[in-house]
N, C-alpha and C positions, 0 to 999 in steps of 0.2 A: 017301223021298228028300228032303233038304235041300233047299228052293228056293234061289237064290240071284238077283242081280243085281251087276252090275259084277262078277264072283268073291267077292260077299260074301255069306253063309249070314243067312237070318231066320227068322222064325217064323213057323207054320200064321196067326196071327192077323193079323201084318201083310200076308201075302200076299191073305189074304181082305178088308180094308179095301184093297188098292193095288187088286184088281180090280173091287172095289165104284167105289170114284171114277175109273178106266181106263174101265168097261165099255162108252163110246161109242167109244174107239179099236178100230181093227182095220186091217188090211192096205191095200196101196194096191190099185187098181184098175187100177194101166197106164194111166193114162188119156193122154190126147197134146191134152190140149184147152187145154194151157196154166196157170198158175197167175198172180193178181192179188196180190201183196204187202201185207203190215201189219206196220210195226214196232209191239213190245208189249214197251218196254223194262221198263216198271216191272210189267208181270204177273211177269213169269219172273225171281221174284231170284237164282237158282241154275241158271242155265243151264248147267253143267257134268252135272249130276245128271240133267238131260233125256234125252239121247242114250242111255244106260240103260232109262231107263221105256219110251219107246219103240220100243226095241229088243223091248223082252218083250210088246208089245202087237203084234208082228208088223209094224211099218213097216221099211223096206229101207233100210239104211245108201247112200247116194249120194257121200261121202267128204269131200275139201277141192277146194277152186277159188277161183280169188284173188276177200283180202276174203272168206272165208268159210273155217270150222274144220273145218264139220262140214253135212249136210245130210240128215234124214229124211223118207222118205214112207211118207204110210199113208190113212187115214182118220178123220173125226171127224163123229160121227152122219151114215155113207154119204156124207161127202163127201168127195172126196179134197181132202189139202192137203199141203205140205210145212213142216216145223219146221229153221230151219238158225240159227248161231250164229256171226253174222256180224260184221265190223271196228266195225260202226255199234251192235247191239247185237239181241238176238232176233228174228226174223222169221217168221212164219208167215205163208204165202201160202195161195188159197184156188180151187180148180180155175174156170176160166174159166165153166166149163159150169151153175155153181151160181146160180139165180138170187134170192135173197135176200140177206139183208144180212150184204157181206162182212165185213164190219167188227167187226160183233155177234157172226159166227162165230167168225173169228179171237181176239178177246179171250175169248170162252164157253172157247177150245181152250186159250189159252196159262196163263186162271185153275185151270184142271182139273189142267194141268198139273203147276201153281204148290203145290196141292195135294200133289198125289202125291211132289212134289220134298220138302216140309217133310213129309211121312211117311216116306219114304225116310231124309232128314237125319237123324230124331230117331230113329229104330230101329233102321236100318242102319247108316252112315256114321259119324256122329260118335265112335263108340270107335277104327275104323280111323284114323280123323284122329288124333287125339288117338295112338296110337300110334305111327304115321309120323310127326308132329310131335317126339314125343320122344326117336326115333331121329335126327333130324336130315336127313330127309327133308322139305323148306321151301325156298322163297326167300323174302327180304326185298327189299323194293323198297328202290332207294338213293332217297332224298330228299335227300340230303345238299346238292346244291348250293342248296336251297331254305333250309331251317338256315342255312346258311355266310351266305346271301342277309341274313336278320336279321340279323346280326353284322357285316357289311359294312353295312348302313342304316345304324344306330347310330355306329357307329364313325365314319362319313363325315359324321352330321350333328354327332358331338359335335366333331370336330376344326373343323367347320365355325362352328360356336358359341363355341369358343375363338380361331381365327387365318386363317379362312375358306379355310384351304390355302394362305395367302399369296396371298390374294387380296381384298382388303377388300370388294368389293361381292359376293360368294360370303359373307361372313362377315354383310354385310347384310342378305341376303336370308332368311341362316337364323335371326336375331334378328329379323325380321320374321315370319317364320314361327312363331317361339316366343310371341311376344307374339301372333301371333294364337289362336292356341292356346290360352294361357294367358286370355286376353279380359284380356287389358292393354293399359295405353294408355305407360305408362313405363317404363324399368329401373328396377327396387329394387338396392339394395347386395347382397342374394342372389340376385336371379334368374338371372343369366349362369352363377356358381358352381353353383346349382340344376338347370338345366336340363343345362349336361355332366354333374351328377350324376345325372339321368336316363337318359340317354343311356350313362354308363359302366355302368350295374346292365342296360338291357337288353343293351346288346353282350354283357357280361359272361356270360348267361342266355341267349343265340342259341349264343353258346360253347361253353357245354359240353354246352349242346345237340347241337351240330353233335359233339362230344367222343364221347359217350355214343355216338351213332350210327353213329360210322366204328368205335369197339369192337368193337359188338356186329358189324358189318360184316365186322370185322379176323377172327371165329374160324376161317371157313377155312384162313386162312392162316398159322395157328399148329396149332399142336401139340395143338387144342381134343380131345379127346373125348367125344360125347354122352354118352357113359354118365356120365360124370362129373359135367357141369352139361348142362342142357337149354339151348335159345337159351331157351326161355321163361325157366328162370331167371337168365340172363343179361342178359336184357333186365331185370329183375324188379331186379338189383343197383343199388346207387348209384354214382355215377361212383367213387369210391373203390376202391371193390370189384369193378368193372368192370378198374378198371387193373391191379387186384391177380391180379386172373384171368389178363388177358389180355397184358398187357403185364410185370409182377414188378417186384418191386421191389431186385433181386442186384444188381443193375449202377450204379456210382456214378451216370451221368448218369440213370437212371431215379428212382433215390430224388429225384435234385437236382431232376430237372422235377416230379413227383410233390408233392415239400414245396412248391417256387413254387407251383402251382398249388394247393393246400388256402391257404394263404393269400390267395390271391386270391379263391377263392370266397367264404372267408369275411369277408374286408371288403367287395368289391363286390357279392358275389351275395346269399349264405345271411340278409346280417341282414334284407332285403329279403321274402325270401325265406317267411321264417318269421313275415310279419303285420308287419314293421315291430322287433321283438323280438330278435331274432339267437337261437341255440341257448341252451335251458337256460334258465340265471339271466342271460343275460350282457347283459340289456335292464333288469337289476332295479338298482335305488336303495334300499339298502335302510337305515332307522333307526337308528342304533346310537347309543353313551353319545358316541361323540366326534363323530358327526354323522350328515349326510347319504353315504353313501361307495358304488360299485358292489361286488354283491355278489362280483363277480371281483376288486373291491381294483384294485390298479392296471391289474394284466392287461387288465382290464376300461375301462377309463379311456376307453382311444379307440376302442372301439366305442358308448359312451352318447354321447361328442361328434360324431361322425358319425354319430349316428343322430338328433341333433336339429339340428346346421345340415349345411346343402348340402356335400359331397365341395370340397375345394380344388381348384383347376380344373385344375392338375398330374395330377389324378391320372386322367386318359385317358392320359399319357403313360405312366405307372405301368403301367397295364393293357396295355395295346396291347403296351409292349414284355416284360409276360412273359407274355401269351398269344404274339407272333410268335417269341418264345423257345422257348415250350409244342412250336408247330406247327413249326418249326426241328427241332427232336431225332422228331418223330414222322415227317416226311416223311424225313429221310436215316437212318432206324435201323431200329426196330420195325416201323414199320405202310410202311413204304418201298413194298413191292409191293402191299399193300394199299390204302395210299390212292390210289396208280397206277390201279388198279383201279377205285376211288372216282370218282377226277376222270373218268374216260371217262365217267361216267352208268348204269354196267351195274349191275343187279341181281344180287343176290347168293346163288348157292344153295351148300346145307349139306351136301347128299348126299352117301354115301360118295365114286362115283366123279368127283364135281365138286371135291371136297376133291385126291383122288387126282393130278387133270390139272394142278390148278393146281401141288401140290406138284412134279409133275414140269416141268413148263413153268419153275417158279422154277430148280430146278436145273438146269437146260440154261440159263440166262444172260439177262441182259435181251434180247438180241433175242428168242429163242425166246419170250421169257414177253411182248410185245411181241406178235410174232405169233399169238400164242394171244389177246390180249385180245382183237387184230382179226376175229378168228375168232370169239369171241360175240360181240360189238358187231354182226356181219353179222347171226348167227343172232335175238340178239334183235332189233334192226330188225327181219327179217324177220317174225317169229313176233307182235310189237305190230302190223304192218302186215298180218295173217294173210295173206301172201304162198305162193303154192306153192312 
């Protein structure tokens, strides 16, 4: 008969190595004498994997209770203790009645563990994962407002750098700031122009930063099929090809924001981007009978200029307004319910029937799809704050 654990089938060999490094576990005892706590955050890196192991060493499942997931009891070398996986992070507690070092025990139990978990991982699990993963069985954690967070830094100090928001001592204080920075003591004729061109290449690079991640974000809420592309290779795409996936390129306003933005990246971001060089030849100077000339010819022309003086100080205004162009046609059109989504902070799962609820929530109208976000924003609050 097929051993298994979690309902996953292994082999006579791993079973014989999990029982080799288990064999101090065994059942609880009833004991009523109390338990003394040890958090043992960094023993147990897979604390998911545990409640398994010890389940098959004969410990008694004890279930959820607030601030806590999960709770087992059993024994470890005849003494009782409990394993539970709690809001704060692993805990293994160690019977009142035990009079040696609690401490020493506890970490002896939760390294044993720790063991058995990276045996389990590499023989068992990791095919299952990787399967479920490329059905689309995942969540992704939203970061996005963290992303947005850079792009917003940037953008407030370069405008701050050029017109201090129309505020001159706001404008002081961030050329005070730049020179200290810089370890200057004076403005140069480039420095001002210099530094919004800092400031424009990173806002630019938080962008599509933030771009990229409400995409790969957005496949629920399209028409995505795993089968077709994985999240892994979706993530794996370049923004180009990201928008090509998920967003298309049929629709007039699509192509139109589409081409602004490839141009933008590639003056603000890509030459930067790529060591200072831009794509290809298009950093090259090259010899020829009538001179010195770029290898792009003119094409070329005002990428070699702007890549050796500082961005004209205009061109934050440039950027800002076809990035708030960009994010204009993605909030009222495509990614509409999706970045709704986004702004709440929620996490985003890939599953059939999480695809299923949302697609159905969208057609029943914005209130319904309103109510429904309220409805996980509850669940995941709850579930981060392992609440019963």
């Amino acid at each position: 008969m097929t051993e298994t654990i979690a309902g996953l089938p292994f082999e006579e060999t791993t079973a014989a190595a999990l029982a080799h490094i288990l064999k101090d576990f065994g059942p609880p005892t009833d004991t009523d004498d109390g338990f003394t706590g040890v958090k043992v955050n960094n023993e147990i890196p897979m604390v998911e994997l545990v409640r398994p192991v010890l389940e098959r060493c004969g410990f008694h499942m004890r279930g959820r209770s607030d601030k806590t997931a999960w709770t087992c009891e059993g024994t470890f070398r005849g003494i009782d203790i409990d394993v539970a996986a709690t809001l704060y992070g692993p805990r293994v507690r160690v019977a009142n009645s035990f009079n040696g070092d609690v401490q020493a025990l506890a970490v002896d139990a939760a390294e044993t563990l720790a063991k058995a978990t990276v045996l389990v991982e590499r023989t068992v699990v990791g095919r299952h994962v990787r399967d479920r993963a490329d059905a689309g069985h995942v969540v992704l954690l939203n970061v996005s407002k963290r992303l947005y967070g850079g792009y917003d830094l940037f953008r407030w100090h370069g405008q701050a750098l050029l017109d201090g928001h129309g505020d001159a001592e706001v404008r002081e204080t961030a050329l005070a700031c730049a020179l200290a920075a810089a370890g200057a003591e004076s403005l140069g004729m480039w420095f001002i122009p210099a530094n919004i061109g800092f400031c424009v290449t990173a806002m630019t690079t938080a962008w599509f930063s933030w771009l990229e991640h409400v995409l790969v974000l957005s496949l629920p809420f399209t028409n995505w099929d795993p089968s077709v592309i994985t999240v892994q290779q979706a993530i794996a795409l370049k923004w180009t090809d990201k928008w090509k996936t998920i967003i298309g390129l049929d629709d007039a306003a699509s192509k139109r924001t589409f081409d602004l933005l490839t141009q933008t990246a590639e003056k603000h971001r890509n030459r930067d981007a790529h060591g200072g060089f831009g794509k290809g030849d298009a950093g090259l100077l090259v010899h020829t009978n009538v001179g010195v000339i770029p290898a792009c010819l003119s094409a070329g022309l005002d990428h070699i200029i702007s890549g050796a003086l500082p961005d004209k100080v205009d061109g934050i205004a440039e950027v800002t307004a076809a990035l708030d162009e960009a994010e204009k046609f993605l909030r009222s059109g495509p990614l509409r319910h999706a970045l709704a989504w986004i702004d709440d902070g929620l996490d985003v799962a890939f599953d059939p029937d999480t695809r299923r609820d949302i697609h159905a929530a969208i057609t029943d109208g914005d209130t319904a799809f309103e109510a429904y976000r309220d409805h996980i924003s509850e669940a995941q609050d709850r579930a981060n704050n392992f609440e019963v």
